[in-house]
VOLUM-597219 format. One line per field, with one value per atom (N, C-alpha, C): residue number from 1; residue in three letters; chain; atom name; x, y, z. Coordinates in nm, 4 decimals, always signed. Example, Ala and Ser with C-alpha at 12.3 -4.5 7.8 and 13.67 -1.06 7.14 Angstrom:
% residues 2
nr 1|1|1|2|2|2
rest Ala|Ala|Ala|Ser|Ser|Ser
kette A|A|A|A|A|A
atom N|CA|C|N|CA|C
east +1.3190|+1.2300|+1.3200|+1.2850|+1.3670|+1.2900
north -0.5690|-0.4500|-0.3300|-0.2250|-0.1060|+0.0030
up +0.7800|+0.7800|+0.7800|+0.7080|+0.7140|+0.7870
% end
This chain:
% residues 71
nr 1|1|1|2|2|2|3|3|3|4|4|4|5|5|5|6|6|6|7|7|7|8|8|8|9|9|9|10|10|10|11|11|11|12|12|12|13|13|13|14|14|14|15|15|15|16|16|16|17|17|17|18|18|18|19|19|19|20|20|20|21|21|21|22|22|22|23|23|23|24|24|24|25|25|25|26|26|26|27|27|27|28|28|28|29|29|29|30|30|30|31|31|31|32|32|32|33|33|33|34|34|34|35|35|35|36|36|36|37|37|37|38|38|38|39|39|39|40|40|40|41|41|41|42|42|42|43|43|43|44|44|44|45|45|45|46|46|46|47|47|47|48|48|48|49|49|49|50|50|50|51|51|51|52|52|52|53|53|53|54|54|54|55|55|55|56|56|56|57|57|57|58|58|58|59|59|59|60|60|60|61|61|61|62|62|62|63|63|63|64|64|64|65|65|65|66|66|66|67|67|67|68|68|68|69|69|69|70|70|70|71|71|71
rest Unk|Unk|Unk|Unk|Unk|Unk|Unk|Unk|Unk|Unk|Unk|Unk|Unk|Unk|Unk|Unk|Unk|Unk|Unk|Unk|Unk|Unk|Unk|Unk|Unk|Unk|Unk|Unk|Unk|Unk|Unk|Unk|Unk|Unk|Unk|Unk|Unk|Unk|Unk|Unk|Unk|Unk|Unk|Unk|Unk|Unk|Unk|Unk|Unk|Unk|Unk|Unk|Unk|Unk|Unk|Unk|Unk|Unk|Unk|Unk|Unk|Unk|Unk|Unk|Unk|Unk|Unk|Unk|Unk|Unk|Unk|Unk|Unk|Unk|Unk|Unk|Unk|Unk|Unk|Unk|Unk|Unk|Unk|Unk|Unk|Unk|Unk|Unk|Unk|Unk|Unk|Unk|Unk|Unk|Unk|Unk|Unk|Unk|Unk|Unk|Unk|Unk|Unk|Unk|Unk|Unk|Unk|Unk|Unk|Unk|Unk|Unk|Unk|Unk|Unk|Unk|Unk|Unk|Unk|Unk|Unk|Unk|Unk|Unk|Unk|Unk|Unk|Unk|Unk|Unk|Unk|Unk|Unk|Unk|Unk|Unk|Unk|Unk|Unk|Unk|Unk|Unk|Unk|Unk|Unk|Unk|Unk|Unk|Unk|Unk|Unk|Unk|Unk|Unk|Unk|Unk|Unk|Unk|Unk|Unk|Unk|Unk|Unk|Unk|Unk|Unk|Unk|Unk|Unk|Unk|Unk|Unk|Unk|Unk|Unk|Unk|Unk|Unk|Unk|Unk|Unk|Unk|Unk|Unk|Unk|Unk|Unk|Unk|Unk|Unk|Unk|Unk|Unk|Unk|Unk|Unk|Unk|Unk|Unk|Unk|Unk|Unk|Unk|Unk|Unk|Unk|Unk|Unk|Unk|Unk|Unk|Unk|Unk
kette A|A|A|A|A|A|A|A|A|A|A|A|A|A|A|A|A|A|A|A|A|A|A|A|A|A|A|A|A|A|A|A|A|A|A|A|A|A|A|A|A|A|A|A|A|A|A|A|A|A|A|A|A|A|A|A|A|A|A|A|A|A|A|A|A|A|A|A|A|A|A|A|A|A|A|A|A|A|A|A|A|A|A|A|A|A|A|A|A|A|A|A|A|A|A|A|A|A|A|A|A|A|A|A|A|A|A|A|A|A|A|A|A|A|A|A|A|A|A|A|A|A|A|A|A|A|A|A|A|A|A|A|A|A|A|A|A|A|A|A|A|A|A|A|A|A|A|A|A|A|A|A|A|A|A|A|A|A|A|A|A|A|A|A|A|A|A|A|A|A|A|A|A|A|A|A|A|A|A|A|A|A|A|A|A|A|A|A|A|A|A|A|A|A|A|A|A|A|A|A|A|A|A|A|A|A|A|A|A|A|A|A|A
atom N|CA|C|N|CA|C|N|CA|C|N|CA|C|N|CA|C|N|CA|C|N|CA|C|N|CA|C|N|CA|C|N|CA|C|N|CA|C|N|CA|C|N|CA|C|N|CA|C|N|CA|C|N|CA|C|N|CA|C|N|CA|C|N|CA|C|N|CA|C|N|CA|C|N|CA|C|N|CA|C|N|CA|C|N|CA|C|N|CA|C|N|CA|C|N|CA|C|N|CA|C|N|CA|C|N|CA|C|N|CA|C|N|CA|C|N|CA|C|N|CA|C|N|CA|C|N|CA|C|N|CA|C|N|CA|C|N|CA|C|N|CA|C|N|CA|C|N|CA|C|N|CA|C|N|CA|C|N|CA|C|N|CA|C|N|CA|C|N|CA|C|N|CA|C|N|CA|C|N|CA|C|N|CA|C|N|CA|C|N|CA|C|N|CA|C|N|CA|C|N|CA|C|N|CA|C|N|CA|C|N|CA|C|N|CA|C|N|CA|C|N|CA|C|N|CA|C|N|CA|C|N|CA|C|N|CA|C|N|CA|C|N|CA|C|N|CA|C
east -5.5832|-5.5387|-5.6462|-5.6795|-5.8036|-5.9423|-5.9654|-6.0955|-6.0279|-5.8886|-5.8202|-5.8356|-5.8246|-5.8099|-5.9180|-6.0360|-6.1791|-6.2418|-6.1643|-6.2104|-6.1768|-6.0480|-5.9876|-6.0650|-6.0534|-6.1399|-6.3092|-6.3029|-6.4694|-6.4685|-6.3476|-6.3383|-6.3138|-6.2121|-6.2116|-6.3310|-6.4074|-6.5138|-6.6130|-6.6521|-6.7423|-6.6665|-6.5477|-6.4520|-6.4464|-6.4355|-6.5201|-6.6659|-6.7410|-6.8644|-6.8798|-6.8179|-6.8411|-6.7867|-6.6865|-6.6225|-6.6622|-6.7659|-6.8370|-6.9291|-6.9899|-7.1357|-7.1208|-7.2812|-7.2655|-7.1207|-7.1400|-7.0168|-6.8932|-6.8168|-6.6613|-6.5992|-6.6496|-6.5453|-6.6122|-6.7493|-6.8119|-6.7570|-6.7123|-6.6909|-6.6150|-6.5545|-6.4343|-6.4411|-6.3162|-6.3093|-6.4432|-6.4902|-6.5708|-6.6964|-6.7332|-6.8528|-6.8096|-6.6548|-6.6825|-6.6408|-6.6175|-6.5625|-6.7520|-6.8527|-6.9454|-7.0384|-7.0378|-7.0707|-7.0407|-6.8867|-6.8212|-6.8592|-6.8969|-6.9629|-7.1012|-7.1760|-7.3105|-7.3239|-7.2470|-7.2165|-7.1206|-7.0541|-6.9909|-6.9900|-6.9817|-6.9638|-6.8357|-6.7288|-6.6299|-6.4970|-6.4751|-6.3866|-6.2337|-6.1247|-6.0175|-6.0508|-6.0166|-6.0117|-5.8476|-5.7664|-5.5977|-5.6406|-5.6783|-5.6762|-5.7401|-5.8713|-5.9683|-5.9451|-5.8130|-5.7577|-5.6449|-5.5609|-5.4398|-5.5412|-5.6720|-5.7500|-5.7287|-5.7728|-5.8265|-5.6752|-5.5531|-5.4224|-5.4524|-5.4469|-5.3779|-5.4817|-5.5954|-5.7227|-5.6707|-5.6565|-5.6724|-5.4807|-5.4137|-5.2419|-5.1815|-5.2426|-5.2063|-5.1170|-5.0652|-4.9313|-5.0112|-4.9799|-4.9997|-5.0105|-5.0687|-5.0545|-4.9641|-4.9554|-4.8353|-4.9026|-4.8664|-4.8857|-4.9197|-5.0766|-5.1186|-5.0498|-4.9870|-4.9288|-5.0132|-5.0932|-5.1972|-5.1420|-5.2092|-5.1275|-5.2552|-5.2685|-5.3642|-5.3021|-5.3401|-5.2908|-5.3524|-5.3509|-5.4654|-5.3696|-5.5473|-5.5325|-5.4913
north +0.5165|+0.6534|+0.7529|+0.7084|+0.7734|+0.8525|+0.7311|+0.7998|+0.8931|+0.8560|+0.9398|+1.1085|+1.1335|+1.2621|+1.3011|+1.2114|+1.2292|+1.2853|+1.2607|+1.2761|+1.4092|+1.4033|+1.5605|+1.6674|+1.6510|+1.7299|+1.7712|+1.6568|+1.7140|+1.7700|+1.7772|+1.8579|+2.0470|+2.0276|+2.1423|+2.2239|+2.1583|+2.1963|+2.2716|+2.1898|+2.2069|+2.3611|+2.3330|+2.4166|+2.5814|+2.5390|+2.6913|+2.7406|+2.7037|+2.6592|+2.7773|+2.7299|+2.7558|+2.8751|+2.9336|+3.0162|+3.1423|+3.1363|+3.2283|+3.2175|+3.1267|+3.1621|+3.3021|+3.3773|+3.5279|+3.5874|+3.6622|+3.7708|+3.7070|+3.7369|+3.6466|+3.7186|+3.8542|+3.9440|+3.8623|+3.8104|+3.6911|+3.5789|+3.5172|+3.3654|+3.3351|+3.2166|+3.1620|+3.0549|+3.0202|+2.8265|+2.7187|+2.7521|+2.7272|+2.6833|+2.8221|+2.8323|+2.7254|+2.7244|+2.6553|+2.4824|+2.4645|+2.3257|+2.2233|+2.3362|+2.2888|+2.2538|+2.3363|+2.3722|+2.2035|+2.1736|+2.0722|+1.9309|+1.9379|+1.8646|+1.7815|+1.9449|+1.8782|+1.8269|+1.8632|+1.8070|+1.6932|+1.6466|+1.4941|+1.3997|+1.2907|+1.1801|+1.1900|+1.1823|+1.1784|+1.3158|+1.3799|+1.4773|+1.4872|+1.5167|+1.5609|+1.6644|+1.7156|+1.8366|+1.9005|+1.7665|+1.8924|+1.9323|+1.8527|+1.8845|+2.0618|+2.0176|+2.1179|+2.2828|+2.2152|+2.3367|+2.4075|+2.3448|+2.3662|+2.4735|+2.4103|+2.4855|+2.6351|+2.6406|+2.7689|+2.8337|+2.8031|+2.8282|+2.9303|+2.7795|+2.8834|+2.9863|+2.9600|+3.1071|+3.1812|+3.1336|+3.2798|+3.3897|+3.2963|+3.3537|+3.3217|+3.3328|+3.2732|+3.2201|+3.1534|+3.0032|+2.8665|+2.8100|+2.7518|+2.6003|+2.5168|+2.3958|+2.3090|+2.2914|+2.2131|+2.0621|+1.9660|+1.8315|+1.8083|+1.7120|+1.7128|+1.5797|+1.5741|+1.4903|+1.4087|+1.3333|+1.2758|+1.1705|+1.1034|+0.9583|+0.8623|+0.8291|+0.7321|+0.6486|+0.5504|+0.4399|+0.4156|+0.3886|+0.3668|+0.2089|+0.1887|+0.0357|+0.1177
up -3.3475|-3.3285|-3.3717|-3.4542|-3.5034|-3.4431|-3.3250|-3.2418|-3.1305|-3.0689|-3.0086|-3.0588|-3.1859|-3.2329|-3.2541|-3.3093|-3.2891|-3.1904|-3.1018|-2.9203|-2.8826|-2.9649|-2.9163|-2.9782|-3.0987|-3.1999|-3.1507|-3.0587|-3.0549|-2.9256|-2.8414|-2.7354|-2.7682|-2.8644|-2.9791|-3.0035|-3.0307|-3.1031|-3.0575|-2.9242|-2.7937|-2.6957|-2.6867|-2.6653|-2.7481|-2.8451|-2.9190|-2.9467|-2.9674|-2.9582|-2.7770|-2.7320|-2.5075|-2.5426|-2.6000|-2.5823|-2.6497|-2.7386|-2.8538|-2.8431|-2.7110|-2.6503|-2.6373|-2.5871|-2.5474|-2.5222|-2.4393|-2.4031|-2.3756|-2.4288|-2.4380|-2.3364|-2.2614|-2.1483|-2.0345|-2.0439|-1.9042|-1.9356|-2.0278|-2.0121|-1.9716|-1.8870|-1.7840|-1.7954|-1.7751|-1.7459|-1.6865|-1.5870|-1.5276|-1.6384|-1.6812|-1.7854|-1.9116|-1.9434|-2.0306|-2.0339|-1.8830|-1.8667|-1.8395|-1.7965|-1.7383|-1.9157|-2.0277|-2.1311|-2.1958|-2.1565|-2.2588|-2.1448|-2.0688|-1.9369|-1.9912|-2.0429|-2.0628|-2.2605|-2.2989|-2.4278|-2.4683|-2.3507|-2.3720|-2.2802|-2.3078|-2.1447|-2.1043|-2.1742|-2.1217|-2.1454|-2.0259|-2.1016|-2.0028|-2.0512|-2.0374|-1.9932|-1.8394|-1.8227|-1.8373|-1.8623|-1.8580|-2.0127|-2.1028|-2.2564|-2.1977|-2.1624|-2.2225|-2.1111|-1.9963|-1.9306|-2.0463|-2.1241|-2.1635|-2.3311|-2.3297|-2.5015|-2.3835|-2.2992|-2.2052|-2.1904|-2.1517|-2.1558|-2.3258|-2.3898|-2.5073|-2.5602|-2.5618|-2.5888|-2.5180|-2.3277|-2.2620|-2.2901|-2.2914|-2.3060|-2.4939|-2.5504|-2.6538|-2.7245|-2.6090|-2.6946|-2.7057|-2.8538|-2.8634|-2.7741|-2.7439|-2.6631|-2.7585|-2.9125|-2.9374|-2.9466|-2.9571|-2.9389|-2.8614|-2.8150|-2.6781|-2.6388|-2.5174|-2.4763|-2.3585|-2.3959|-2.2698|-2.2619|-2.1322|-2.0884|-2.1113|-2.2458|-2.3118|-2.4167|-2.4335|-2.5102|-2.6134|-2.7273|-2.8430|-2.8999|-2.9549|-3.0157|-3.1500
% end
């Protein structure tokens, strides 16, 4: 379970990081899905649509509910 949240966390991370690049009134999904693109091999785009949900409308996402299995 562990690297699962690891995973998330570092989508998090990359995810703010994209978002507090320069001008925050230019930045968009786009800019920051391509950002978390070139900083990981593997990414969740519903996770890292639902971080953009709650930045851009601000409700929380809550428990991420992905369809992954952990050892």
């Amino acid at each position: 379970m562990s690297r699962m949240k690891d995973w998330l966390m570092e989508h998090e991370e990359h995810f703010d990081t994209a978002v507090n690049m320069g001008d925050t009134d230019q930045t968009n999904l786009g800019m920051v899905m391509n950002y978390i693109y070139d900083q990981m091999q593997v990414v969740d785009d519903k996770y890292v649509r639902a971080l953009w949900k709650e930045h851009t409308e601000g409700e929380p996402i809550g428990e991420w509910e992905g369809d992954y299995e952990c050892d």
